[in-house]
N, C-alpha and C positions, 0 to 999 in steps of 0.2 A: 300259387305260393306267393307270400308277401316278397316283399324287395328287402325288408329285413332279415327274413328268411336266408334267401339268395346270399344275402349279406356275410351271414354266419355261415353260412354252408362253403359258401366260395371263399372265404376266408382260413377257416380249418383246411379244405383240400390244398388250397397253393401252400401254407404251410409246412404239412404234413409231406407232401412232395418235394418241397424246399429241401425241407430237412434230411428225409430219405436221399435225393439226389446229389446231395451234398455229401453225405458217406460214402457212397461209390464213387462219384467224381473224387474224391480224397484217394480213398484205396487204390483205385484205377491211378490216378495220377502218381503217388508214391511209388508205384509198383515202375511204372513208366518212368519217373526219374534216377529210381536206383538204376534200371537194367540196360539205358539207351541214352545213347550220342545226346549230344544237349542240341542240337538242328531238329532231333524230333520231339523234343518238347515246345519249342516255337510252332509245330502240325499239331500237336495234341491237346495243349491248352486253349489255347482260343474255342476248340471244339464244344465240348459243353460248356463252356460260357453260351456259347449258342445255344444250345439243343433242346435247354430246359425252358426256352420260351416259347417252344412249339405249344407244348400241353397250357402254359399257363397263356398264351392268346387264345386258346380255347375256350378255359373255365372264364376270362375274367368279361369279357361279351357277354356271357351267359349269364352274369349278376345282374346287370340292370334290363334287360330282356321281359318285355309286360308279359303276365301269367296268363 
């Protein structure tokens, strides 16, 4: 596969996962600030700030990768 390729492919996916994680991290967090002590929002945010770099150190290695 070209590296252009890779380009556009790895681009759409982080994206599109961006996006997606970004709705539930919302939903999830709303739902968390309505219902709980404000001590567990300083546990709960910081969280996925993290989590969604797991998947994206994945894909973004795999752009420039010789075919």
């Amino acid at each position: 596969m070209h590296i252009r390729s890779r380009k556009f492919i790895g681009t759409l996916v982080l994206l599109a996962y961006v996006f997606a994680y970004a709705l539930v991290a919302m939903v999830l967090g709303s739902v968390i600030v309505i219902r709980t002590p404000v001590w567990l929002h300083f546990v709960y945010f910081p969280i996925p700030v993290l989590v969604w770099l797991v998947p994206a150190m994945l894909v973004i290695p795999w752009i420039p990768r010789p075919a």
